[in-house]
Backbone bond lengths (Angstrom), bond angles and torsions (degrees), N, CA, C in turn:
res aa  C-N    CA-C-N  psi(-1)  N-CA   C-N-CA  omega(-1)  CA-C   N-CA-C  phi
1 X - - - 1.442 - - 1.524 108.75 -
2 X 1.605 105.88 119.84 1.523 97.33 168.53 1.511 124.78 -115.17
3 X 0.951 106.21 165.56 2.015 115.05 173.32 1.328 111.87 -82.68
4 X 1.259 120.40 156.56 1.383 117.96 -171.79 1.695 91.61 -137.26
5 X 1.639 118.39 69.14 1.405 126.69 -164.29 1.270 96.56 -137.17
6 X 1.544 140.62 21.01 1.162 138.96 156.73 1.836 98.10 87.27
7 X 1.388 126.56 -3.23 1.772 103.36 -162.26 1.619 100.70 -106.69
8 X 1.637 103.02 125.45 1.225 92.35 145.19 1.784 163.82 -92.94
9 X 0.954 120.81 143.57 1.927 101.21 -154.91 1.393 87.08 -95.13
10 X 1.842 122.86 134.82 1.408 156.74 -157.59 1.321 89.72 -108.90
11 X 1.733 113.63 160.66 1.160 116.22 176.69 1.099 133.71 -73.83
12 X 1.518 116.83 -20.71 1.450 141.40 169.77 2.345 107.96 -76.82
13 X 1.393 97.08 1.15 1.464 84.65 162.60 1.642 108.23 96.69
14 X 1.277 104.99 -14.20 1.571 113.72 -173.41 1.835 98.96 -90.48
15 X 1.188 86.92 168.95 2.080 105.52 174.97 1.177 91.49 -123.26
16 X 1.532 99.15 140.98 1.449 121.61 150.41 1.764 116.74 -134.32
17 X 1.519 131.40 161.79 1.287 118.59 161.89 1.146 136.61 -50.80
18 X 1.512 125.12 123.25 1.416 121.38 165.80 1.742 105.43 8.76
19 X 1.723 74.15 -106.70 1.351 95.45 -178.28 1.492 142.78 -21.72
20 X 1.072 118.32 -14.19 1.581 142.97 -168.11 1.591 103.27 -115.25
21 X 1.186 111.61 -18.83 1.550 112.90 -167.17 1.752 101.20 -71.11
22 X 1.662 122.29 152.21 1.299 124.47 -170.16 1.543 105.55 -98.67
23 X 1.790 121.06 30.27 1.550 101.47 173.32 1.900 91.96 -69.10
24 X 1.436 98.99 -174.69 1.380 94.71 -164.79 1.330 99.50 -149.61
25 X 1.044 97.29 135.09 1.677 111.91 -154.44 1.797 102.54 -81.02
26 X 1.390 113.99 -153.78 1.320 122.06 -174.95 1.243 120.99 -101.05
27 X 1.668 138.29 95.93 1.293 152.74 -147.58 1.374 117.86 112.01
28 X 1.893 127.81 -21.14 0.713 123.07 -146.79 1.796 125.48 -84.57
29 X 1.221 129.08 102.60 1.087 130.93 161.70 1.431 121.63 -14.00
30 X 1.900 103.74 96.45 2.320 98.84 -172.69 1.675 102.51 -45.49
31 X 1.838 110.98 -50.15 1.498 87.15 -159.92 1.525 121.79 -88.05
32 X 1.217 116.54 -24.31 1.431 106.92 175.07 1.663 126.31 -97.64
33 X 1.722 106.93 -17.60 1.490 119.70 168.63 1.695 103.91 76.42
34 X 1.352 118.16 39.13 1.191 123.30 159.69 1.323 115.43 -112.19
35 X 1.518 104.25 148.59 1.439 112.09 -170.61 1.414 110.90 -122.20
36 X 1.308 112.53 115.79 1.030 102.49 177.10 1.747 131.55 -90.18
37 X 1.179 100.20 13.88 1.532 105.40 174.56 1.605 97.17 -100.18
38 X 1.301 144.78 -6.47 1.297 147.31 179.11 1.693 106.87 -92.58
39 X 1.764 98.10 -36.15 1.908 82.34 -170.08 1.487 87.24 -144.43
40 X 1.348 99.94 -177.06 1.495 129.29 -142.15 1.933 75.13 -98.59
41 X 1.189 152.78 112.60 1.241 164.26 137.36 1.551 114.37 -96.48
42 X 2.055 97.45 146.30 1.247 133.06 -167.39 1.943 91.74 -103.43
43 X 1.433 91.01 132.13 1.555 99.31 167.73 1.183 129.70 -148.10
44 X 1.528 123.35 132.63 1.371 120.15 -162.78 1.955 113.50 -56.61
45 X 1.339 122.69 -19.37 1.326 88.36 -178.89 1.519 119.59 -115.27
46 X 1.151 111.90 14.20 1.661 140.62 153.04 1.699 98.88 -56.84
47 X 1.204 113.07 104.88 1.392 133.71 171.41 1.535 124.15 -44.61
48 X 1.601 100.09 -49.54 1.753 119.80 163.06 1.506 104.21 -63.64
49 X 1.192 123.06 -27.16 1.796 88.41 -150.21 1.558 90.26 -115.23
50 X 2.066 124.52 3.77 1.061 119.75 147.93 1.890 126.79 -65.56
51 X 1.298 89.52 -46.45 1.641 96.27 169.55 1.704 102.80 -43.24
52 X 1.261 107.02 -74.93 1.680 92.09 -164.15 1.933 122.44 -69.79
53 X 1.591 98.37 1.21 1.425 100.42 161.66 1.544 101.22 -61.51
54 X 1.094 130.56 -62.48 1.217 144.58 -116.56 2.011 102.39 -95.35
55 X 1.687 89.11 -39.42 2.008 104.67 168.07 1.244 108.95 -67.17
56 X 1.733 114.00 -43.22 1.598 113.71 -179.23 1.306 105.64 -57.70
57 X 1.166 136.20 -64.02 1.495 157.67 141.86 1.935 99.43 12.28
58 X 1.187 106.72 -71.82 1.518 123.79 175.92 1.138 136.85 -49.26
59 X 1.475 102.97 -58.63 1.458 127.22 155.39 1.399 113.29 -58.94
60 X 0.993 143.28 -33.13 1.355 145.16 -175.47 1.626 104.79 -83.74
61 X 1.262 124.34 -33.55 1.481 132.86 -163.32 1.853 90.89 -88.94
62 X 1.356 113.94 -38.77 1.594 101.05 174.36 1.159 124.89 -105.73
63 X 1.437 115.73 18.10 1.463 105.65 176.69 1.631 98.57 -117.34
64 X 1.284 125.61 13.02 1.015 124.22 169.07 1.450 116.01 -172.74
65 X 1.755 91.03 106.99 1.463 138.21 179.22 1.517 120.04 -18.49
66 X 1.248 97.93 -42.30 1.764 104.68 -158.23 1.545 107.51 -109.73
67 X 1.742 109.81 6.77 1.676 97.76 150.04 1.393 128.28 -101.62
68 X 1.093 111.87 151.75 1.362 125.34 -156.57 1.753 114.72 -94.94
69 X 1.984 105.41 -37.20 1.241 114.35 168.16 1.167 100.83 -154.15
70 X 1.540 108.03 -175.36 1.212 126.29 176.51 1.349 139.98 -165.62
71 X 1.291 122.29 125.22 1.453 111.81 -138.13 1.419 111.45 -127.46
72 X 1.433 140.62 127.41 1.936 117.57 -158.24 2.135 70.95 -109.70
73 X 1.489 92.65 143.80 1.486 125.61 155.73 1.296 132.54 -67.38
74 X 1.062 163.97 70.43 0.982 164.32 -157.72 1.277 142.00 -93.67
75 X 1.317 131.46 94.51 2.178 106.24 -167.96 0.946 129.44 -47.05
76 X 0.923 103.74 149.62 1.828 99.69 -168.97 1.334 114.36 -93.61
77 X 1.864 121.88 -3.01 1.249 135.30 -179.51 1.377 93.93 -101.41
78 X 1.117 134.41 -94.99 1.578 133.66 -170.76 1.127 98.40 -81.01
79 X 1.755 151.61 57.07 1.658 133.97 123.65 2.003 98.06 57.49
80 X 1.264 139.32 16.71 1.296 142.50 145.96 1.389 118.68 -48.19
81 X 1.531 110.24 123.82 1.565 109.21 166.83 1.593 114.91 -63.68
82 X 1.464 126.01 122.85 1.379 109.93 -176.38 1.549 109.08 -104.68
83 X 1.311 111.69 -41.80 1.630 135.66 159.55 0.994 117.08 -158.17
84 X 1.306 115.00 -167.90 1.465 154.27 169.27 1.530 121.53 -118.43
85 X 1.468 107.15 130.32 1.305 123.48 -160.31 1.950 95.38 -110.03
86 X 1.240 123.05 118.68 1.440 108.46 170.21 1.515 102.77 -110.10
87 X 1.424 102.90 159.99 1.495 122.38 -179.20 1.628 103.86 -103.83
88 X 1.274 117.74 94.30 1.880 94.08 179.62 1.355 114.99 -102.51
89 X 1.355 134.82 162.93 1.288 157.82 -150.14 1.157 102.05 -77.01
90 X 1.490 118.82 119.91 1.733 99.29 162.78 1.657 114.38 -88.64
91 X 1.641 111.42 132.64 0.652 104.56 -159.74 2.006 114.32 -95.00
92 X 1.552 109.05 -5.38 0.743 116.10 -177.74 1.655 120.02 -72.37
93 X 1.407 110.91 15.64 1.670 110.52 177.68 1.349 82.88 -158.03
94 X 1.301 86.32 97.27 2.008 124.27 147.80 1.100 113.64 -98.77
């Protein structure tokens, strides 16, 4: 007999929502769970979508002063942009 209340029961005994649960659908990347047949994704060996890593990257480093670096994330299974990591300045030792 089942419920039709959205929860799923985990192997450890706990519930979580459907929806939130990590089975993984069709396209889906095991380690980061992006799909790229669902959304518009950035990837390191796509030539275009390194260029505008690299301007975002730029633009971000001169339009604001007080970061120091900047670093894009990447999966290491499907090459997906996941983020950007910044390094900012401490400013308290001038």
């Amino acid at each position: 007999m089942g419920f039709k209340d959205g929860l799923t029961k985990q192997k450890d005994g706990t519930y979580i929502l459907s929806h939130k649960s990590k089975e993984a659908k069709e396209g889906d990347c095991i380690e980061c769970g992006q799909n790229p047949k669902s959304r518009m994704l950035m990837f390191k060996y796509n030539t275009e979508d390194f260029k505008l890593v690299r301007e975002y990257i730029h633009d971000h480093l001169t339009s604001y002063s007080n970061t120091k670096s900047m670093k894009p994330i990447w999966c290491k299974k499907c090459q997906a942009l996941l983020e950007y990591k910044a390094t900012l300045k401490d400013t308290k030792n001038k």
